[in-house]
N, C-alpha and C positions, 0 to 999 in steps of 0.2 A: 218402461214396460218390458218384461223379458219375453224370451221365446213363447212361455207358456201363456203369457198375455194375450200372446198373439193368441054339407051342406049343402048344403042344399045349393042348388044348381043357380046361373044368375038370376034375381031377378026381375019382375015387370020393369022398376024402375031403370037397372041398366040394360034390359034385352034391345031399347030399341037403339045404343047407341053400341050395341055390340054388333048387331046386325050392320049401322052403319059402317063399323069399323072395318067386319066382311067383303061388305061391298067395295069400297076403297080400296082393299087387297085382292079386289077380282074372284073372290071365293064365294060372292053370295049366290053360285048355282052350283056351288058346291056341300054335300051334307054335311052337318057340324057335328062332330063326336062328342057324346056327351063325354067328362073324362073326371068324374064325383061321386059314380054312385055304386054300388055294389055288384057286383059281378055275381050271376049264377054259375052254380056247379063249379067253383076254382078253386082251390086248395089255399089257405089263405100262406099269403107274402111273411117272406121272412127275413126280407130284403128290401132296400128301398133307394131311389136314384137323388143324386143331389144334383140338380143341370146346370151348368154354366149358360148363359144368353148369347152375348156378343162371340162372337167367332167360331160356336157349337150347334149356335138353330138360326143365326142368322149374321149378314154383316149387314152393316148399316139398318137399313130399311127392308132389305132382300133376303126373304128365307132361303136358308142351305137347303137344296132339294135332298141331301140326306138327312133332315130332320122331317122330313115330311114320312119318307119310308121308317125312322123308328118311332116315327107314333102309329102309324100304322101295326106296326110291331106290341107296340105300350097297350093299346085300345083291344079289347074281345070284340066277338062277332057281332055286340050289340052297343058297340060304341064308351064302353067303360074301361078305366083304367085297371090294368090286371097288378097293379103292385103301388104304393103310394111314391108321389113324387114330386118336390119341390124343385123350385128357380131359382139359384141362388147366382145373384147379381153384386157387380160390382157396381153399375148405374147409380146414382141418386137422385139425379136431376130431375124425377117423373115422380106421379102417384101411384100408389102401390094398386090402385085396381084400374087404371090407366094402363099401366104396363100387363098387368094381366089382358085386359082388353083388344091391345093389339098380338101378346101372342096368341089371343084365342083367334084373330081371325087370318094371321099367321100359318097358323099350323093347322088352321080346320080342325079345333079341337077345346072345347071352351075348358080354358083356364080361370080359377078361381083366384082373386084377392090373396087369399089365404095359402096360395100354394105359390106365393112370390115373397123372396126375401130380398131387399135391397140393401146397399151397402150399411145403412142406418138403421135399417130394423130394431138390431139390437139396443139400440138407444132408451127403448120404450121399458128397460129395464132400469133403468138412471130416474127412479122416481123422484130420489133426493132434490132433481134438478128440473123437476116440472115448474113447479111455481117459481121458480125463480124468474126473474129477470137477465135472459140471454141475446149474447149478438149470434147472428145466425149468417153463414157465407155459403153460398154457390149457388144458382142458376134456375132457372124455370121456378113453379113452385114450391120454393122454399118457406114460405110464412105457411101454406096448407100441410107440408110435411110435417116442420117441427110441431103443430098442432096435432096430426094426426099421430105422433107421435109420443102426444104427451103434454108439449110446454105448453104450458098457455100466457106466456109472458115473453115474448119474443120482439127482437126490432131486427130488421134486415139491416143488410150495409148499405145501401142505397136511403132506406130510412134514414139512417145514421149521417149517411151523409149533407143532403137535406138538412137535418138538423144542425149538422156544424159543419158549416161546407167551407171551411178555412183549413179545412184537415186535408183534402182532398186536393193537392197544388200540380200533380206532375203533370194535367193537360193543361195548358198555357187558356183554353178557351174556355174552358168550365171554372177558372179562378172569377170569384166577384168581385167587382168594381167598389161594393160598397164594406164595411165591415158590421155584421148582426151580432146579434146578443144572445146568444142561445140558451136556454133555462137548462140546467143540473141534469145528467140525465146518467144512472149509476147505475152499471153492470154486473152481476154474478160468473159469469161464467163466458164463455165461447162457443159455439156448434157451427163445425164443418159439417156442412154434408157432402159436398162436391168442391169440383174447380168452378171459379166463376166466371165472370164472361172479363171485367177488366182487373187483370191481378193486379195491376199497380193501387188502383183503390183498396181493392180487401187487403192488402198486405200492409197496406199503410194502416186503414184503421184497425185491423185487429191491431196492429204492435201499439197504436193508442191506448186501445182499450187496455191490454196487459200490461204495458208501463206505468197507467196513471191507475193501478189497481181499480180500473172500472171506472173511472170520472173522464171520458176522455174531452179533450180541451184545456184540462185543470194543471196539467204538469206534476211531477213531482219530481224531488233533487236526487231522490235513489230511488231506482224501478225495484219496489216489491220481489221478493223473491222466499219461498215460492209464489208464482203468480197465480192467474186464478185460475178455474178448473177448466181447460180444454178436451169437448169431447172432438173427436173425430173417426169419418167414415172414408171407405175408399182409399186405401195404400197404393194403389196400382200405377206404376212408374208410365207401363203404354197399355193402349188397348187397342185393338185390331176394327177398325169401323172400314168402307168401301176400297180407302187408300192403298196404296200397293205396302207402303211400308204404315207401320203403327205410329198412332199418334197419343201424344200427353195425357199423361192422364191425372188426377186429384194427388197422385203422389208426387208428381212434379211440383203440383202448388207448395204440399207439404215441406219436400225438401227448400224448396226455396224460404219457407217463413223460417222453419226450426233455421235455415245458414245466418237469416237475420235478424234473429234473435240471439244466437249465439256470438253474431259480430258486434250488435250493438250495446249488448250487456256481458258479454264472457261465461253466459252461464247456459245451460242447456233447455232447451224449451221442451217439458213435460205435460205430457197428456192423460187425463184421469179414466179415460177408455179411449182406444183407439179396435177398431173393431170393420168391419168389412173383412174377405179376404187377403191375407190365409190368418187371423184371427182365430182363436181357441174359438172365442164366445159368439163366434159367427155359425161356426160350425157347432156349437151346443145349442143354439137360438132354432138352426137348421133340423137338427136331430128330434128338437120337442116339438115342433112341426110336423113331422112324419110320425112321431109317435101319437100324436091328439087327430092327425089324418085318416091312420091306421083303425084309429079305437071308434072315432066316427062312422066306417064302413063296416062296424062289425069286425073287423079282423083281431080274431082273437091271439094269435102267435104274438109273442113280441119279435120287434124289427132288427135281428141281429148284426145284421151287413149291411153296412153304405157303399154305395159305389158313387164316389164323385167323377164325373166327367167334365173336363173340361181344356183350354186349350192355352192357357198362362203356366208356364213351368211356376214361377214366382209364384201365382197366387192361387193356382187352382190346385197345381201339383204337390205344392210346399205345404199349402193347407191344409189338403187331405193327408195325407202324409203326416204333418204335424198333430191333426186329431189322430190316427190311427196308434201313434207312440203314444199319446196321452190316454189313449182307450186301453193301450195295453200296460200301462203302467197304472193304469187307476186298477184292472185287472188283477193284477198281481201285489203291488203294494197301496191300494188304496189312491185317490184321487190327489194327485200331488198340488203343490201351493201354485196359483196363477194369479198372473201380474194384474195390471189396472183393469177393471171390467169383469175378474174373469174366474168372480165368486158367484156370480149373479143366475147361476144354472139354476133352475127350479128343483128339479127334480132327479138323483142317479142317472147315470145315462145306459140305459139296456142292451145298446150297443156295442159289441165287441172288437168290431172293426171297420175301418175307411179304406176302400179301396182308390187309389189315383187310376185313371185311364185320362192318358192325354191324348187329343185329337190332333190332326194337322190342315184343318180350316181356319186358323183362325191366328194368333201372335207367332206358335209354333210349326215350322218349316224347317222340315232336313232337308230338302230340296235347293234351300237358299243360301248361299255362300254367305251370303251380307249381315245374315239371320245374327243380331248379340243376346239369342236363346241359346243354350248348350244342344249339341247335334248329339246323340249318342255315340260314344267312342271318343269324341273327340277332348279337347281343354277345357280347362277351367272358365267357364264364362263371367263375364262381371254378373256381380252383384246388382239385381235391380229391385230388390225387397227393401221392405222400409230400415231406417237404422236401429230403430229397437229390435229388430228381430234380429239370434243369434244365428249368422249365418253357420249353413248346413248344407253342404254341397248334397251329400247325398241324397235331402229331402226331398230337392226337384227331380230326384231319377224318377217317373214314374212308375207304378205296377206294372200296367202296360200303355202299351203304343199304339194307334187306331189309325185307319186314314178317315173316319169320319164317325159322328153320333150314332149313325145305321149300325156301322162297325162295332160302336160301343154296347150297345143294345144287344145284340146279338153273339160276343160273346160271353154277358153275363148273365143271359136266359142260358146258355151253351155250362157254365159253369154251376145254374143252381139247378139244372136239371128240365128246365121249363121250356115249352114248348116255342120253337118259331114261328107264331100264328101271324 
């Protein structure tokens, strides 16, 4: 995959576990901003925010007290959102109205389903590979995602394993005593959504799966090649959670399977979408969101400027960044050719331009000597973007530089003219 590869308000049925989730965050004597429905008397948006989660509105479990003051900002006097605004996460390991759920009670500010994108989102575009028969890897509800997503013929790796648990040798205690017979069981394709809880398992049996072209158990005397279709989500080398320094992230898994696959056939392990940030078709997936957001509220302008916020040089900076050259060249010469995934845009994109703003809550720290993010001014930092992407040093310069979401928020109401309410 090359570079360019890269409502209604909630309700009855989830109000009362939204309320729960409030209470649990100690905000249930706090008012909830309604943050869906129309605004009086406002000049309609011509602009629209893409938000980064992890290390921009909150670490770990703990909201940034300055995402609190830019929704305060975000919200009119009557609790509504003053410009359309999507979450764009790198997360997958959650349900997409889960995750809305806790930043609604978060931020004291109900978030819709639909105004959250997770690293997989884009998947739901892969109709080819609904009905198929896929192995599905990483964490938490992953048989309810790939569903929500689409498949409806899925078997997890722990299925899998279960099923032919002679595949499975590297715990000495999980090995059986006895030898079963396990009946035929033939695969179509791969879905990453995430990192999983024991890599030695999923690494083992995806490279099953891809070697015996989908009959894993059965062997074969030359692995397939090309193999079969891998979708995957999430590229992100680290991600910034409570820890002082950042931890692993799904792109870590990544790199490890593509090193061995490559060691044990010579040949390169290819992926038919790869998508999460900084992804082209993450950020097209992001943009037709705000635009069917926009059209929902009434707001008749179309949505000329993105402003992404977020706090990954690699994936929020390079992202933005890398749609905003692909806006300006679709601009000027037409929508140029993109890699795996990343025909799948429904619709032109009305958009003109992606602005980056990187914050320093969160993986990015000029404060930190230790810091292997690029400091402003200083060297060339390693590479921690995925390998298909062509690196591009410049891409992770930001537009601009913030010390926090408040920051972000404030100066691009300061740049469209709009008021700091």
């Amino acid at each position: 995959m090359a570079a360019w590869g890269c409502v209604a308000a909630l309700g009855a049925a989830r109000g009362l576990c939204w309320r729960a989730a409030r209470a649990a965050a100690g905000l249930q004597g706090r008012p909830a901003r309604r943050c869906y429905a129309v605004g009086p008397a406002q000049s309609p948006p011509t602009f629209g925010f893409l938000l980064d989660i992890d290390g921009v509105l909150v670490r770990g479990h703990r909201v940034i007290p300055a995402a609190l003051k830019a929704f305060r900002r975000l919200v009119n006097s009557q609790g509504q959102l003053r410009v359309p605004v999507v979450f764009v996460t790198n997360a997958g390991n959650i349900l997409q109205h889960s995750k809305a759920q806790e930043l609604s009670a978060l931020l004291g500010c109900e978030v819709d389903a639909d105004q959250v994108i997770l690293s997989h989102s884009p998947m739901k575009l892969f109709s080819e590979y609904h009905e198929k028969r896929m192995l599905v890897s990483g964490q938490g509800p992953v048989m309810e995602n790939a569903q929500g997503l689409g498949f409806r013929n899925v078997v997890t790796v722990d299925e899998l394993r279960m099923a032919f648990p002679l595949l499975d040798m590297v715990d000495l205690e999980r090995r059986l005593k006895t030898t079963p017979s396990p009946a035929p069981l033939f695969f179509k394709g791969v879905l990453l959504l995430g990192e999983p809880v024991r890599w030695e398992t999923s690494l083992q049996l995806i490279m099953d799966v891809l070697l015996s072209n989908g009959s894993p158990g059965a062997g074969l005397a030359t692995p397939p090649y090309p193999h079969l279709p891998v979708l995957a989500s999430n590229m992100d080398l680290l991600w910034m959670a409570e820890a002082k320094m950042p931890r692993f992230g799904h792109g870590t898994f990544l790199l490890c399977l593509e090193t061995i696959y490559q060691k044990v056939t010579g040949k390169e392990l290819r992926y038919e979408g790869l998508m999460g940030k900084p992804s082209i078709l993450t950020y097209q997936y992001a943009e037709d969101l705000i635009r069917r957001q926009a059209e929902r509220r009434g707001w008749a302008a179309p949505i000329r400027k993105l402003y992404a916020v977020g706090d990954n040089p690699m994936s929020d900076v390079y992202g933005a960044n890398l749609f905003h050259q692909y806006l300006q060249k679709a601009t000027h010469d037409g929508a140029p050719e993109l890699g795996a995934g990343g025909t799948r845009q429904q619709q032109p994109s009305a958009s003109q331009s992606c602005i980056s703003i990187l914050v320093c809550t969160g993986v990015y720290n000029p404060r930190n000597p230790q810091s292997t993010e690029p400091v402003l001014g200083g060297g060339e930092p390693p590479f921690h973007g995925h390998r298909d992407l062509c690196f591009s040093p410049g891409l992770m310069e930001a537009s601009h530089v913030v010390n926090d979401v408040n920051e972000a928020v404030q100066l691009v109401f300061r740049k469209e003219g709009w008021a700091l309410e």
